[in-house]
VEXVOPA-385645 format. One line per 5 residues: number of its first residue (from 1); for each residue x, y, z of C-alpha. Coordinates in Angstrom, 2 decimals. Layout:
N
NUM) X,Y,Z; ...
This chain:
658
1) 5.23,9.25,23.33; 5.81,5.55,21.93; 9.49,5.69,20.47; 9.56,2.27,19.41; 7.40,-1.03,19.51
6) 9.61,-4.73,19.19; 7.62,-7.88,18.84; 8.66,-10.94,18.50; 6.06,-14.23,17.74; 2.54,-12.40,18.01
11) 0.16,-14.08,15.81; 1.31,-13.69,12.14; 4.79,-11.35,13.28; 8.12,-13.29,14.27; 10.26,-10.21,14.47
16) 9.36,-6.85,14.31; 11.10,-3.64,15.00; 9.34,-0.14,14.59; 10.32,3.24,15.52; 6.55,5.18,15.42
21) 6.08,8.86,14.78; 3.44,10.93,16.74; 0.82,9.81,14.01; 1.99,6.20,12.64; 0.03,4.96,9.26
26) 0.74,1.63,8.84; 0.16,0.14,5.24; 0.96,-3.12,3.09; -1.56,-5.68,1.50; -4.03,-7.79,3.08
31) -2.48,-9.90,5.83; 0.51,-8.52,5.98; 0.41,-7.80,10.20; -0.74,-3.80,10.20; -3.52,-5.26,12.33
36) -1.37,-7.45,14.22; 0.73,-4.59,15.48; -2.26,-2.56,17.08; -3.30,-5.90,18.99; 0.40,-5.97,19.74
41) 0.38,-2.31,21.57; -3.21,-3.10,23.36; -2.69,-5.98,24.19; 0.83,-5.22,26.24; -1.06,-1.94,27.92
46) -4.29,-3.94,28.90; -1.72,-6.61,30.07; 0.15,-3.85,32.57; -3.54,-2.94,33.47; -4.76,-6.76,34.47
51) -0.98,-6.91,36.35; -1.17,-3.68,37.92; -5.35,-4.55,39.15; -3.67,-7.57,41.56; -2.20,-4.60,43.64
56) 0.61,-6.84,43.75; 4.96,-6.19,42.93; 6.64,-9.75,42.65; 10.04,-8.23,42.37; 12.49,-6.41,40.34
61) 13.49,-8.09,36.91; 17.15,-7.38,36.34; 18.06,-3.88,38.52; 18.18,-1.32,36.45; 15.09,0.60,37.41
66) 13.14,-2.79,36.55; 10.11,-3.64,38.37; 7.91,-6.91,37.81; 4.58,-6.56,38.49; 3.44,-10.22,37.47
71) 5.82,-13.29,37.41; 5.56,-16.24,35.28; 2.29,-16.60,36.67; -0.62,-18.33,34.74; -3.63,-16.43,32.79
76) -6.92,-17.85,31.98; -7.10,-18.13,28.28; -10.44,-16.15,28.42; -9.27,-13.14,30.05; -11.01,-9.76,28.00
81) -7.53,-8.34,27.19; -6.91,-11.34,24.56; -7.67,-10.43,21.61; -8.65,-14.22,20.70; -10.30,-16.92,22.78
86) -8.03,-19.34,21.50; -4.88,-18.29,22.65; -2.90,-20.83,21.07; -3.71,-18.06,17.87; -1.81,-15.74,19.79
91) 1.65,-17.46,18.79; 2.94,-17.56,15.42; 1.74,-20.26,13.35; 0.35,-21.34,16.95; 3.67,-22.64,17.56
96) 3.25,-22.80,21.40; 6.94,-23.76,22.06; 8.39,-20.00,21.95; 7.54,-17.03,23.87; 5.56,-14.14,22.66
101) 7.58,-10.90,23.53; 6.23,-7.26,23.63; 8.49,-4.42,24.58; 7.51,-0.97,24.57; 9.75,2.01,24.54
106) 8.46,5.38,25.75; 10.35,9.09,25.20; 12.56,10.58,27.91; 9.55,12.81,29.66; 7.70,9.69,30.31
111) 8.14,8.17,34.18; 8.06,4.66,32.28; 10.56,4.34,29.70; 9.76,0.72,28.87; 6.63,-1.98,28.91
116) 7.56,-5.72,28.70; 5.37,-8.28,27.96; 6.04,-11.94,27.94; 3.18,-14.88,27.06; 4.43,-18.78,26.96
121) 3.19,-22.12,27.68; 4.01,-23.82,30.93; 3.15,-26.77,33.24; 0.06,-28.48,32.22; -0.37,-26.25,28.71
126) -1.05,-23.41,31.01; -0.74,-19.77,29.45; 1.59,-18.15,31.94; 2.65,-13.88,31.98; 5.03,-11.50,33.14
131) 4.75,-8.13,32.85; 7.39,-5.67,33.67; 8.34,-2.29,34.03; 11.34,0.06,33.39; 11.04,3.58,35.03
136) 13.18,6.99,33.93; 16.73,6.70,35.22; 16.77,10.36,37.47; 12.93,9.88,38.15; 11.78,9.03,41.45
141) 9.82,6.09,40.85; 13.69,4.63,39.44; 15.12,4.61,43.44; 11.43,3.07,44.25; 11.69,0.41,42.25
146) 14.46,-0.75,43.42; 13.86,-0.46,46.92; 10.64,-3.10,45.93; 10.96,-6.06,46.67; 9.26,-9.55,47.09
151) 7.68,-10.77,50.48; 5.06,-10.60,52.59; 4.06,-8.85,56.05; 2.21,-5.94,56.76; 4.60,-3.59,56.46
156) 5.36,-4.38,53.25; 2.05,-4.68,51.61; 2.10,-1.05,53.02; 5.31,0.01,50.91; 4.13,-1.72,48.08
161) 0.48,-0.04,48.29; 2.67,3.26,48.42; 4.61,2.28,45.48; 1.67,1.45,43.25; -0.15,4.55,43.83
166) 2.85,6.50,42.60; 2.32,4.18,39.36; -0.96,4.63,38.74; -0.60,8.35,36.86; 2.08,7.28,34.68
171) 0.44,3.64,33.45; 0.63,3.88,29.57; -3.03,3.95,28.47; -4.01,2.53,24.53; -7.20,2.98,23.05
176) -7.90,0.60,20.71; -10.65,1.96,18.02; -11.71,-0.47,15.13; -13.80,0.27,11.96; -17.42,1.17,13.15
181) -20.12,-0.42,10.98; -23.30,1.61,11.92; -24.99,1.06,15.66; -27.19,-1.66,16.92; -30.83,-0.70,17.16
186) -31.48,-1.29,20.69; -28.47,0.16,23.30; -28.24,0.21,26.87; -26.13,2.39,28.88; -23.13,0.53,30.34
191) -20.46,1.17,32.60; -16.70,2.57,31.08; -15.52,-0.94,31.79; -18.07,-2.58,29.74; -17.61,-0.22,26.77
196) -13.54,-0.82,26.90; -14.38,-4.25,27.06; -16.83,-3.82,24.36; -14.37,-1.98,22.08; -11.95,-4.35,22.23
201) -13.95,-7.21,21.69; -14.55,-5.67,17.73; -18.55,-4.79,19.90; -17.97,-1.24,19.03; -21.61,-0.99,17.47
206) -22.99,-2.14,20.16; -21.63,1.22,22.51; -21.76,4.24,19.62; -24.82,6.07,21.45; -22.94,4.80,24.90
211) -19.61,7.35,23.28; -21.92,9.68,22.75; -24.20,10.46,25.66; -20.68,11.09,27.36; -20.09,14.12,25.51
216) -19.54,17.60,27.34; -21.45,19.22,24.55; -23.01,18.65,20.83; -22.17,21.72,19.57; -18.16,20.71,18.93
221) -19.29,17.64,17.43; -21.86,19.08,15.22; -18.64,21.79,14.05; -16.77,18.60,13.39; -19.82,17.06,11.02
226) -19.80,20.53,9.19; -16.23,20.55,8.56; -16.61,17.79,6.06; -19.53,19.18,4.67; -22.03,16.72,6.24
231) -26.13,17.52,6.07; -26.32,16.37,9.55; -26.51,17.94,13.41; -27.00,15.19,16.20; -29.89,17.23,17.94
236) -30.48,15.67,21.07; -28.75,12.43,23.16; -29.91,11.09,26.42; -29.32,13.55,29.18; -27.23,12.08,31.63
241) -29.63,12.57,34.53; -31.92,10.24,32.81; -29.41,7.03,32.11; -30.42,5.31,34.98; -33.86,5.53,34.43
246) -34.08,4.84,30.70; -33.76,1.48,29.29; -32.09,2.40,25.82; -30.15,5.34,25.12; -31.46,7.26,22.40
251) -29.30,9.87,19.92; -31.24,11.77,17.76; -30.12,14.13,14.09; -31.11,15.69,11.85; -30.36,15.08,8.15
256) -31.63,17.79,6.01; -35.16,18.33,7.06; -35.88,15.10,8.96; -35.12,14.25,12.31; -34.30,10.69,13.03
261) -32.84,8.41,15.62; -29.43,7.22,15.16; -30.13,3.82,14.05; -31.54,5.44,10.95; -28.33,6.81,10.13
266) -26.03,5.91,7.47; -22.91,3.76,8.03; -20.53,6.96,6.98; -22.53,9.49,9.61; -22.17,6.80,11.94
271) -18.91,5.89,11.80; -17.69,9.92,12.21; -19.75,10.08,14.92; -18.08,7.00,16.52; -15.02,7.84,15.86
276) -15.21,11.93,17.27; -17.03,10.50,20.38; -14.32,7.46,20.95; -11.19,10.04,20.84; -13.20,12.29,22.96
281) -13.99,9.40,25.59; -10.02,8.21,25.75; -9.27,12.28,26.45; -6.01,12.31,28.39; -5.20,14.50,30.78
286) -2.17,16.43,29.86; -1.21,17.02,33.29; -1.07,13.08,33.91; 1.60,13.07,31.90; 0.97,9.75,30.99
291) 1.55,8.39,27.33; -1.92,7.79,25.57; -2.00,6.18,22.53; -5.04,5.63,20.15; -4.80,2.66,17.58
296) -7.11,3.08,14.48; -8.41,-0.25,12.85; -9.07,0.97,8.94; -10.95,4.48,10.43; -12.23,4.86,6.80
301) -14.32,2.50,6.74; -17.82,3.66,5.07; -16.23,6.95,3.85; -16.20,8.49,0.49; -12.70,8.80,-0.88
306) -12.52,12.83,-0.54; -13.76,12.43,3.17; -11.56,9.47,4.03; -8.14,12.22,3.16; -10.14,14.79,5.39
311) -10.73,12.61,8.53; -7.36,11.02,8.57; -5.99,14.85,8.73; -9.14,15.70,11.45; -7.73,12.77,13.57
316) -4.33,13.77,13.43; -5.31,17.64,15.21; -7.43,15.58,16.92; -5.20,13.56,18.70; -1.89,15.31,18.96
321) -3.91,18.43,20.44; -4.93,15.98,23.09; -1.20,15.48,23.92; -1.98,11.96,22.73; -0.65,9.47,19.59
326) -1.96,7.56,16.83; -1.29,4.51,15.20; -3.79,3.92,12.16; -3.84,0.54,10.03; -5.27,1.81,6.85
331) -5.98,0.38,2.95; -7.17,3.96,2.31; -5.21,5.71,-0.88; -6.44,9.21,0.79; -5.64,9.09,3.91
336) -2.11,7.69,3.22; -2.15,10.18,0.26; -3.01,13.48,3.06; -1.32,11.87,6.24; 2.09,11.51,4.17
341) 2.41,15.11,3.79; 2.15,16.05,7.23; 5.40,16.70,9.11; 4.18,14.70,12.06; 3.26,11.69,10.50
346) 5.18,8.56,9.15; 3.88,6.36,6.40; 5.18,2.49,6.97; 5.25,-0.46,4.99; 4.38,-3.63,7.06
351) 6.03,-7.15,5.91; 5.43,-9.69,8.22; 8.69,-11.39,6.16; 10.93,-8.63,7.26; 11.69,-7.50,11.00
356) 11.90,-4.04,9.94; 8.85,-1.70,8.86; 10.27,0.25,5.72; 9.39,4.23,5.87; 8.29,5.57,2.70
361) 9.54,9.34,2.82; 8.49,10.31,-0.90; 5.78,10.04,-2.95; 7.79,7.79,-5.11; 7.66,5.65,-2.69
366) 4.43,5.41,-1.83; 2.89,5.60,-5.37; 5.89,2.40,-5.85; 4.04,0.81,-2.30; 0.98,1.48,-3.58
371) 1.06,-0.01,-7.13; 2.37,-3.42,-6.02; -1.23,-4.04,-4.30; -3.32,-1.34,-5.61; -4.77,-1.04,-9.11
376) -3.90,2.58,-9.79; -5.37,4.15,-13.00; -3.27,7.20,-14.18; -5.54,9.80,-12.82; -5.95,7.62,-9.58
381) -2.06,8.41,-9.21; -2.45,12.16,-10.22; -4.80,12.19,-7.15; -2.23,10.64,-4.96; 0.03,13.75,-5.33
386) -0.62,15.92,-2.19; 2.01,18.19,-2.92; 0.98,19.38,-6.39; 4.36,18.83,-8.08; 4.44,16.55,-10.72
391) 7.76,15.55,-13.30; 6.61,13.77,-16.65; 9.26,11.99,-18.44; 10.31,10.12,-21.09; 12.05,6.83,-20.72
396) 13.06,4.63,-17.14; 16.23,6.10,-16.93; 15.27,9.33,-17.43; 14.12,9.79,-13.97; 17.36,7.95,-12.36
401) 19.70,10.98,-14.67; 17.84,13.67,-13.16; 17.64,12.20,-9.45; 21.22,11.44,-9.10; 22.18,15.30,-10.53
406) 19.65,16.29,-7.90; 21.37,14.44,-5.04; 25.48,16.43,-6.32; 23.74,19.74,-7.24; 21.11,19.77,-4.14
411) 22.32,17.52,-1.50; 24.00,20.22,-0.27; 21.36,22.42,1.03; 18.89,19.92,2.66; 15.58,21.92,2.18
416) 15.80,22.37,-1.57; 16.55,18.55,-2.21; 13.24,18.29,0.03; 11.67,20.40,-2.76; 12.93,18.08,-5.81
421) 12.31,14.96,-3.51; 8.31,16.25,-2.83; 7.68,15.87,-7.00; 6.17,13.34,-8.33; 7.79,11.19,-11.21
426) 4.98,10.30,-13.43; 6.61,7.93,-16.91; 5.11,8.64,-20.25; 4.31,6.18,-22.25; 3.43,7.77,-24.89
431) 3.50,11.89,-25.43; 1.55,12.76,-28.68; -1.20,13.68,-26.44; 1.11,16.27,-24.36; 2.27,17.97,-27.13
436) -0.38,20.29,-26.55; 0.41,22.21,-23.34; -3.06,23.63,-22.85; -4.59,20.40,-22.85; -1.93,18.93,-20.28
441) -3.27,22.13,-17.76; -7.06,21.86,-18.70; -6.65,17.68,-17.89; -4.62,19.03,-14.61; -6.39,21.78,-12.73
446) -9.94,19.70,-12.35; -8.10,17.02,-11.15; -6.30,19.61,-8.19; -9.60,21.57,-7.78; -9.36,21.41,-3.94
451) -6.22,22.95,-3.51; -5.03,24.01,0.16; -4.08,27.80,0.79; -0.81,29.07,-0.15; -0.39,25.98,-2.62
456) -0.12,25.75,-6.31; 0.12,22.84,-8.61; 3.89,23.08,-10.55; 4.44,20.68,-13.31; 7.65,19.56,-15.25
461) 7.64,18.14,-18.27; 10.89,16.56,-20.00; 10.60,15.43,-23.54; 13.14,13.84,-26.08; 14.44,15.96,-28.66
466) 13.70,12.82,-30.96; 13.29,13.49,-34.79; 10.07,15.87,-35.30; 10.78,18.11,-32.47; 12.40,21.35,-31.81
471) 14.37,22.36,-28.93; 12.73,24.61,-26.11; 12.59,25.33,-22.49; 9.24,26.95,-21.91; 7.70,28.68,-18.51
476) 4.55,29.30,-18.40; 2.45,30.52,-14.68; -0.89,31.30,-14.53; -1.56,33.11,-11.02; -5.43,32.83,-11.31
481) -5.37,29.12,-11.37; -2.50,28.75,-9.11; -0.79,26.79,-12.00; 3.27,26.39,-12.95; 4.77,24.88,-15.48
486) 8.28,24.04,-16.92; 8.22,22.63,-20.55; 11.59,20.78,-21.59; 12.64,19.76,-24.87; 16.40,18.40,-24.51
491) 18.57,20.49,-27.38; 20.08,17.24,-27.81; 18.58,13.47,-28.96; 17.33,12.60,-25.40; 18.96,13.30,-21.23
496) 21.81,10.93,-22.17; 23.72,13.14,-24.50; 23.96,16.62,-22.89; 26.58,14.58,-20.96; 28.44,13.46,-23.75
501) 30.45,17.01,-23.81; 33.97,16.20,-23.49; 34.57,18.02,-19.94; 31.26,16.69,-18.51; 32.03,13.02,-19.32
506) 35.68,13.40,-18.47; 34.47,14.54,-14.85; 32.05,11.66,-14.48; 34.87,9.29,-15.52; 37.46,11.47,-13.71
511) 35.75,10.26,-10.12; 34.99,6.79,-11.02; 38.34,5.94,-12.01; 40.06,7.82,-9.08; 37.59,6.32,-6.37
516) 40.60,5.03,-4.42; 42.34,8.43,-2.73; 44.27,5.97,-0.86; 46.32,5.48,-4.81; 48.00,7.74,-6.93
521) 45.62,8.34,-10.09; 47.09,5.69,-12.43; 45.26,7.94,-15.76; 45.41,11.66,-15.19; 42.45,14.11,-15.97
526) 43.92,15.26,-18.96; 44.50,11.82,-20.74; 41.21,10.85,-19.45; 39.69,14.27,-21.52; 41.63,12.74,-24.43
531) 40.53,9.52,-24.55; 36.79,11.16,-23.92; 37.49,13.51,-27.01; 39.05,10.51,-28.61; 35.54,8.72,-28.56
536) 33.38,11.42,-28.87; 34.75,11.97,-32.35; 34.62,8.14,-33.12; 30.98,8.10,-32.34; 30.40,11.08,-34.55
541) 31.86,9.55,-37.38; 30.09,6.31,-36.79; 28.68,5.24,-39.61; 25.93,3.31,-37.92; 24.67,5.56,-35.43
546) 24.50,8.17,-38.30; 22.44,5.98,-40.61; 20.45,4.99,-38.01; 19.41,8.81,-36.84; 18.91,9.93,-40.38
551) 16.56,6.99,-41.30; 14.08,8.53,-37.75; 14.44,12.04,-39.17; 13.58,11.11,-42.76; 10.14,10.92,-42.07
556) 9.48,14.11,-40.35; 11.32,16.14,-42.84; 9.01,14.38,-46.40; 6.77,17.09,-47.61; 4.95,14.98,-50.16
561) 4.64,11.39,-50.76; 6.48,11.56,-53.96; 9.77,9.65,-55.22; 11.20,12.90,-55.37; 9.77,14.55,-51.98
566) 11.02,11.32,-50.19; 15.09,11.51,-51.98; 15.37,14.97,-51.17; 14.03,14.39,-47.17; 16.65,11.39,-46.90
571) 19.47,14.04,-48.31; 18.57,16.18,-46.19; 18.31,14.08,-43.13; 21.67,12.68,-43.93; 23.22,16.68,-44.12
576) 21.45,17.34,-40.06; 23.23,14.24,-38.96; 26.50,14.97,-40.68; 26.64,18.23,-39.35; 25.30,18.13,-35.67
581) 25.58,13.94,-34.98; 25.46,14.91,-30.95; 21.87,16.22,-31.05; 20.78,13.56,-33.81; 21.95,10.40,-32.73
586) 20.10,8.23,-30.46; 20.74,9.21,-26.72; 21.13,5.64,-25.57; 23.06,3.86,-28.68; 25.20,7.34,-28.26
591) 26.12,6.83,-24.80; 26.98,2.98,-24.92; 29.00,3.78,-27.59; 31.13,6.31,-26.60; 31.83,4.33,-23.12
596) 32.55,1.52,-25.47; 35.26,3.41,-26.93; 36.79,4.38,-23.96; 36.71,0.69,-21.95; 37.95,-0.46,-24.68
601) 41.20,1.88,-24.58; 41.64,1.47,-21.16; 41.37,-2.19,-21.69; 44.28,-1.88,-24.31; 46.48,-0.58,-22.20
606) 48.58,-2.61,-19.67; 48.26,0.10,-17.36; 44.93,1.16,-17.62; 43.52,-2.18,-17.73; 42.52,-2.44,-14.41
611) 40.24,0.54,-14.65; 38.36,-0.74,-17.52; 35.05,-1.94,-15.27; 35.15,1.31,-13.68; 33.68,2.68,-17.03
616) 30.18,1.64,-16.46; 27.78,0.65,-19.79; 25.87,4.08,-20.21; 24.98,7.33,-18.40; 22.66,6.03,-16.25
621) 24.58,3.83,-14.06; 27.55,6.55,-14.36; 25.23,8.94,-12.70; 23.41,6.71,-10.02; 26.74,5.11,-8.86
626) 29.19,8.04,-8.67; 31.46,7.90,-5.99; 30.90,11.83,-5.46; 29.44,13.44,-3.20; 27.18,16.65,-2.38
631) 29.51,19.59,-2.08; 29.76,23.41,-3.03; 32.81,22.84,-5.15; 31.80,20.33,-7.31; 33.27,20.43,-11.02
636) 31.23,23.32,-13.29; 30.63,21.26,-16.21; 29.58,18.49,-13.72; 25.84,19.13,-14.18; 24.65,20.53,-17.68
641) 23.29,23.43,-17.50; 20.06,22.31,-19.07; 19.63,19.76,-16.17; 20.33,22.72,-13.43; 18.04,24.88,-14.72
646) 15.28,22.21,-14.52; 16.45,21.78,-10.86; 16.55,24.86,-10.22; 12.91,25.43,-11.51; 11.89,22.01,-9.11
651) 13.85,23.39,-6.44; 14.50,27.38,-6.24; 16.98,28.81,-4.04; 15.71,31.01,-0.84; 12.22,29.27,-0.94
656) 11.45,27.35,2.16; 10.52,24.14,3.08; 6.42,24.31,4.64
């Protein structure tokens, strides 16, 4: 298997580094070099091929189990394996003066552990190559290569014959399959080399019945077309006894009750079709043991959205079943949306500015990708979620509370914080609509009609206490629709304040402050808990933040627009806030205030002073930059235990990990 793929100048890439999966989905905005780095991987194995064609070993390129197969010699710039007939394109920003560099790395069970590629300019603007070798160190082609060397005689043309044919099974092979856009009308049968050549020229309608007529059988590719759901059956193709006497190939279906010849066929059937009969043509054999690698130029092209999802996770069985790879440049929401939930596959972010390709593990991350080049309406994103879990919240910090209690009260056992980590986070704007939790479901379940076996869709929703609403943690399942769902109303204003208890706080505060183990703590935990208590009461007694929570409950608590109706709600408003000014106040103002308090007495104190910008401004940062770390004896008030049992709903103990 391909373990990693370095470039370095190709075309629009000066630097890139990339460690690939067994199925690699490479995604970014137009331009960005997904593209780029498929040319990059053909264009190094069709390089070995055109070195390894001369029949010819010019020497070993540093020991090590190198070999050099073609040295600094020059190319002409129309040679089929170029993916440009300019080849001053090939360089970045055709910047001729530095080399183009292509090294890849294969797994340990591969014979050839590394591919190098070099392009640059020489003597008289002539494109000049080397391409180089690296076998397995404990293999026997490592003490043949470097018994090879340079020269010329009989007897060495003889060794080097020898050599090469202990090569040839192990040569890295790359298939290189763009979009297909529908087949040319008229197609004549041509040899394998002409339909590689063909393919890689971007001619790949111009060989689909050519794929085709190579088929063992019809009746696998006509269970792949129903697998879909496709009205189609391809019928009949050219027998291969009658190729050399036929002057176009012919491929006929049937779509519903007509039967037609393949040039009637849609773009969509087409394409399928194409792409079925192009992995089945690049077959490896898994006894070759050679590393085969099939690179997918947008596959969805011509696809409806629900398709696009199913092919990318056809391709995938497809091609790791083979004993083969894949590498897939893709724009498609779908197929990034189905191919990021498989185990096998890794979803990442090209920038041809950075020399690094950035894996997106979550679906955070990918909706995050997404959004910055895709215009993603809100049920566009509910469709994105392949694992059915979705966490509504209130407020951007909201989210950054909950995932940094997640990391302390999960990161211990790896396979639950997978389950928290495979939810959604989906921001409210606005919540009057979700008040009513029937409608939430009857909006949800159309939307997750499809759902796989074994799944269900589990939804968490965390509201503000604010002024009109009343506490409540709510379950509700509903077997027969496979649906789950956790309904949160904070007993306090908002997330912020369940952590303004006196022995949670003073924990936060307790590791921020004592981050240094290499120091003696200069403020022990129990002045720290008074100073916490200290502030705590100051903000309850806070004239302001009292005021300004009674003034948000006034209006849900007026009966009748009367004089009267309106004095008596403002009394009583005033009475709720005087007597429980935790759960009234405003989460936020709450929060900065308290910490206010206690910089500010930390500040005072000559001693304490230093600590002071330990105290960060509210419970957000406190939480996100904690010094702690995942652990089964972490403090019990650490977490409230409102927040655990949310986690603990996200992320049960003793279920696994699929």
């Amino acid at each position: 298997m391909l373990s990693r793929i370095v470039i370095q100048n190709f075309r629009g890439l000066i630097a890139l580094d990339i460690v690939p999966a067994q199925a690699t989905v490479l995604i970014g905005p137009n331009s960005c070099g997904k593209t780029t780095v498929l040319q990059a991987v053909q264009l190094a194995c069709s390089a070995l091929d055109f070195a390894f064609s001369r029949r010819r070993i010019d020497g070993d390129k540093d020991g090590d189990g190198w070999l050099t197969l073609l040295s600094d010699k020059p190319i002409r710039d129309d040679q089929p394996f170029l993916p440009t007939t300019r080849w001053q394109e090939l360089f970045s920003d055709s910047d001729t003066e530095r080399r183009i560099e292509i090294r890849l790395h294969f797994s340990a069970e591969h014979a050839i552990q590394q591919l190098y590629v070099d392009l640059h300019v020489g003597r008289a603007d002539a494109l000049r190559m080397t391409v180089a070798i690296q076998a397995a160190e404990g293999h026997p082609l490592w003490k043949a290569f470097k018994a090879a060397a340079p020269g010329r005689g009989r007897r060495r043309d003889e060794l080097h014959a020898s050599l090469l044919d202990q090569i040839a099974p192990h040569l890295p092979r790359a298939l290189f399959i763009p979009a297909f856009y529908g087949a040319v009308r008229e197609e004549e049968y041509r040899t394998r080399a002409a339909v590689d050549a063909l393919l890689r020229g971007g001619q790949q309608g111009h060989v689909v019945r050519n794929l085709l007529v190579r088929l063992e059988n019809l009746q696998d590719l006509n269970d792949f077309l129903v697998w879909p759901g496709l009205p189609a059956r391809v019928e009949r193709c050219t027998p291969r006894q009658q190729i050399e006497e036929t002057r176009y190939l012919e491929v006929l279906f049937r779509d519903r009750n007509r039967r037609l010849e393949l040039s009637s066929a849609g773009t969509g059937l087409a394409s399928m079709l194409a792409l079925y009969a192009a992995i089945h043509y690049a077959q490896p054999d898994p006894a070759a043991g050679r590393a085969v690698l099939f690179l997918f130029d947008e596959p969805e092209a011509h696809l409806h959205p629900r398709l696009q999802g199913d092919v990318a996770a056809r391709l995938v069985e497809m091609v790791v079943s083979a004993g083969a790879q894949l590498l897939c440049a893709t724009h498609s929401v779908e197929m990034i949306n189905r191919l990021g939930r498989d185990p096998r596959a890794a979803i990442l972010r090209i920038d041809r500015d950075r020399s690094d390709a950035v894996r997106l593990h979550s679906e955070k991350e990918r909706l995050d990708e997404l959004s910055e080049w895709c215009d993603l309406s809100p049920f566009a994103q509910l469709n994105l979620l392949s694992t059915r879990r979705i966490v509504f919240f209130e407020g951007p910090s909201d989210y950054q509370i909950l995932e940094g209690c997640a990391r302390l009260y999960l990161g211990s056992a790896p396979r639950r914080l997978k389950l928290f980590t495979d939810f959604t986070p989906a921001p409210l704007s606005g919540t009057g609509n979700l008040e009513a939790k029937q409608v939430l479901k009857a909006a949800l379940l159309p939307v997750f009609k499809h759902l796989p076996d074994g799944e269900s869709i589990r939804v968490v929703r965390l509201l503000d206490r604010d002024a009109g609403r009343r506490p409540r943690t709510e379950q509700q399942s509903d077997p027969a629709a496979r649906y789950e769902e956790l309904d949160v109303i904070w007993p306090r204003h908002s997330i912020e304040s369940l952590f303004l208890d006196p022995d949670c706080l003073t924990d936060w505060l307790d590791a921020a402050l004592n981050e240094d183990a290499a120091r003696p703590p200069t403020l022990d935990r129990t002045a720290l808990l008074t100073l916490v208590q200290a502030a705590i009461a100051a903000a309850n007694q806070s004239v302001e933040l009292n005021q300004a929570a009674a003034d948000r409950l006034t209006p849900s608590l007026v009966k009748e627009r009367t004089n009267l109706a309106i004095e008596q709600a403002m009394k009583e408003a005033r009475r709720q806030v005087e007597e429980d000014p935790a759960s009234h106040q405003r989460g936020h103002d709450r929060d900065r205030f308290v910490l206010g308090h206690i910089r500010k007495a930390l500040l005072d104190n000559p001693a304490t002073k230093h600590l002071a910008n330990r105290v960060r401004r509210d419970i957000a940062q406190i939480v996100a930059q904690s010094p702690l770390r995942p652990n089964l004896l972490l403090p019990p008030a650490l977490i409230p235990a409102e927040i655990k049992r949310v986690l603990d709903f996200m992320a049960p103990a003793g279920v696994g990990v699929a």
